[in-house]
C-alpha positions as CSV (number, residue, x, y, z in Angstrom):
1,X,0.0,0.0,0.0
2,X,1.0,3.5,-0.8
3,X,0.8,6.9,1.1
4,X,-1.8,8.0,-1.6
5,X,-4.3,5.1,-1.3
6,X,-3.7,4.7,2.9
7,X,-4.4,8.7,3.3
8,X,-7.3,7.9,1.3
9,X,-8.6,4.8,3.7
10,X,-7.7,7.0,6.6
11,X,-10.3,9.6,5.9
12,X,-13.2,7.2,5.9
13,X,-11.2,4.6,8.5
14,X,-12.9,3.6,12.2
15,X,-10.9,5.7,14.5
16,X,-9.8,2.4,15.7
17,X,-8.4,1.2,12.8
18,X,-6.0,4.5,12.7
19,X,-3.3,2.2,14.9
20,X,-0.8,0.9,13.8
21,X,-0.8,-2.8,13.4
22,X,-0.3,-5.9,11.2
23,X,-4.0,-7.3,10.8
24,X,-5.1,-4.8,8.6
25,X,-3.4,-3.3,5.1
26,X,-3.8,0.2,6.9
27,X,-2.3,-0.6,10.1
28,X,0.8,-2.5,8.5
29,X,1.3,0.6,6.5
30,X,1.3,2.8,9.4
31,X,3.2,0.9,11.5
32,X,6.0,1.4,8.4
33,X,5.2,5.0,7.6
34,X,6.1,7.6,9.9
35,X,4.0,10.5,7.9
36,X,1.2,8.4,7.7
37,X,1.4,7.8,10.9
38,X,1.3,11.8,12.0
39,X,-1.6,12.0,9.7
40,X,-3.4,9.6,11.2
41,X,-2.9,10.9,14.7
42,X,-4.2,14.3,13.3
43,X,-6.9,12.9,12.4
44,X,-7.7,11.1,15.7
45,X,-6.9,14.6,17.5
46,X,-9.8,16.1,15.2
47,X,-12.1,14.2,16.2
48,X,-11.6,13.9,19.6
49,X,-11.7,17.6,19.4
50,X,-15.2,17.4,17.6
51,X,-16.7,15.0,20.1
52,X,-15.5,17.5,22.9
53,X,-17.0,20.6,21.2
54,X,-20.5,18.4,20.5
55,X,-20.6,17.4,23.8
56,X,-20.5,20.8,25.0
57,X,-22.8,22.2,22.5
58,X,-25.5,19.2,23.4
59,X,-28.7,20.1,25.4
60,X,-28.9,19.9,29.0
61,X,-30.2,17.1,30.8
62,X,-33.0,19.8,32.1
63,X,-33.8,20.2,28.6
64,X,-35.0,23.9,29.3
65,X,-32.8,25.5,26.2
66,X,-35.0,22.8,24.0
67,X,-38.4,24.2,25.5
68,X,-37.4,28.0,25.0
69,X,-36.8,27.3,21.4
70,X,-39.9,25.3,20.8
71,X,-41.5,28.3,22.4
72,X,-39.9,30.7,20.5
73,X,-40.6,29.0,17.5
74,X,-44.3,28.5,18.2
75,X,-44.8,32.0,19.2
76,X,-43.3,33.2,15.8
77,X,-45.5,30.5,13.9
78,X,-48.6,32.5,15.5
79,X,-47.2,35.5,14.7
80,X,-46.8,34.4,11.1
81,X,-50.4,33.2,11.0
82,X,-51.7,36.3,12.8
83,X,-50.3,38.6,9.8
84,X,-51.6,35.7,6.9
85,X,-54.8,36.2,8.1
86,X,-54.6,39.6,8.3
87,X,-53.3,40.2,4.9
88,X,-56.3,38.0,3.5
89,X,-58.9,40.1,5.4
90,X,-57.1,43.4,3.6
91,X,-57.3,41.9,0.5
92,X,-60.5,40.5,1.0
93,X,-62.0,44.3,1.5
94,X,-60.3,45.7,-1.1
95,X,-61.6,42.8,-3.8
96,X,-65.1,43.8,-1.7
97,X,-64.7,47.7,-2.1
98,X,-63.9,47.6,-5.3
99,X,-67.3,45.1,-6.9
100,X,-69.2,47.4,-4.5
101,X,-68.1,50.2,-6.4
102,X,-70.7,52.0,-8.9
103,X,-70.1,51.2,-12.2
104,X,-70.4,53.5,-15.0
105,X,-72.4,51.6,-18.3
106,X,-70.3,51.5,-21.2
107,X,-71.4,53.7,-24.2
108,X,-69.6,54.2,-27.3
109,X,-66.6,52.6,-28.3
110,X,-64.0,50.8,-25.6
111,X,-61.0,53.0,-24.5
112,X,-58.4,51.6,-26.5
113,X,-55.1,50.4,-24.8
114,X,-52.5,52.9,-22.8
115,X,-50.1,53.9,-25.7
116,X,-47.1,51.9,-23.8
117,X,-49.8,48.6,-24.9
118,X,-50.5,49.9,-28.0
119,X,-47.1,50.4,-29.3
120,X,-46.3,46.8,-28.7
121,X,-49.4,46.2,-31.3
122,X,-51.5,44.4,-29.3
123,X,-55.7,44.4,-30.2
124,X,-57.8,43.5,-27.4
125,X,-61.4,42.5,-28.6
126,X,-63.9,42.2,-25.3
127,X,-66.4,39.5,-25.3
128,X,-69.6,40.0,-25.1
129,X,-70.9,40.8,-21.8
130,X,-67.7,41.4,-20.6
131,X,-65.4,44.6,-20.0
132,X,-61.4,44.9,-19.9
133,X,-58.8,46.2,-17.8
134,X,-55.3,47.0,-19.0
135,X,-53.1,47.7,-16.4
136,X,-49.1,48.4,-17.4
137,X,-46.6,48.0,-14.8
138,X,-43.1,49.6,-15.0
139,X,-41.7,46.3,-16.5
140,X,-42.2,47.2,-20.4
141,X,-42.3,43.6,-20.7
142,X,-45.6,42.7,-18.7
143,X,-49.3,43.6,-19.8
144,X,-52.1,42.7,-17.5
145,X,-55.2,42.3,-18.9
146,X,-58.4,41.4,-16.9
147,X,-62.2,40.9,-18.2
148,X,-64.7,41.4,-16.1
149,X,-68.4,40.3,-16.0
150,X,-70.2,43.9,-17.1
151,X,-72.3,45.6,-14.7
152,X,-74.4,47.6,-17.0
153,X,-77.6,48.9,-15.4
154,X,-80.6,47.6,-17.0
């Protein structure tokens, strides 16, 4: 075995196999090769030093740092919620407001498009029964159009 293929074995090696001795390929080349050896050693040093630092980071035994954070986390959840709700009530009211609103009956011809719609060449044809909205956002690139049922007075 070489230093190449052993570094290799020793990355994904047992920490127990990281000795030097004969049974294995890995531990007769370690027990040959001094550099390997360091490396190896290196590596068990890491990870002791990784099971130290996640022991210390673990919970207590009390488990109170576990129950604060499910407590943060469920009072944020609410929060979230809370504000969801709210936004669908506002949106709610303003969809309400605005089919509540008086509507004027169409006469004559339909408004033709803003000129930024026009430009582009576009020809919107209503169906019957129906009226349009063309709303142009600062993007030059996206046209809403909506139809709507018409609420012509009778």
């Amino acid at each position: 075995m070489n230093c190449s293929s052993a570094r290799r074995l020793m990355l994904e090696a047992d920490p127990s196999e990281l000795t030097p001795r004969p049974d294995t390929d890995l531990g007769a080349h370690l027990a040959t090769c001094a550099a390997c050896r360091g490396a190896a050693a290196e590596i068990l040093s890491l990870e002791t030093g990784l099971a130290d630092w996640l022991a210390a980071k673990a919970p207590r035994a009390d488990g109170s740092a576990a129950i604060a954070r499910a407590a943060t986390t469920a009072r944020r959840r609410r929060a979230v919620r809370r504000a969801g709700g709210t936004l669908a009530l506002a949106a709610a009211a303003v969809l309400a407001t605005i089919l509540a609103l008086p509507s004027r009956p169409v006469s004559g011809p339909l408004r033709p498009p803003p000129p930024a719609v026009a430009a582009r060449g576009f020809t919107i044809t209503t169906p019957p029964g129906r009226e349009v909205v063309v709303l142009q956002p600062k993007d030059p690139d996206i046209v809403v159009v909506w139809f709507l049922p018409s609420r012509r007075s009778s």
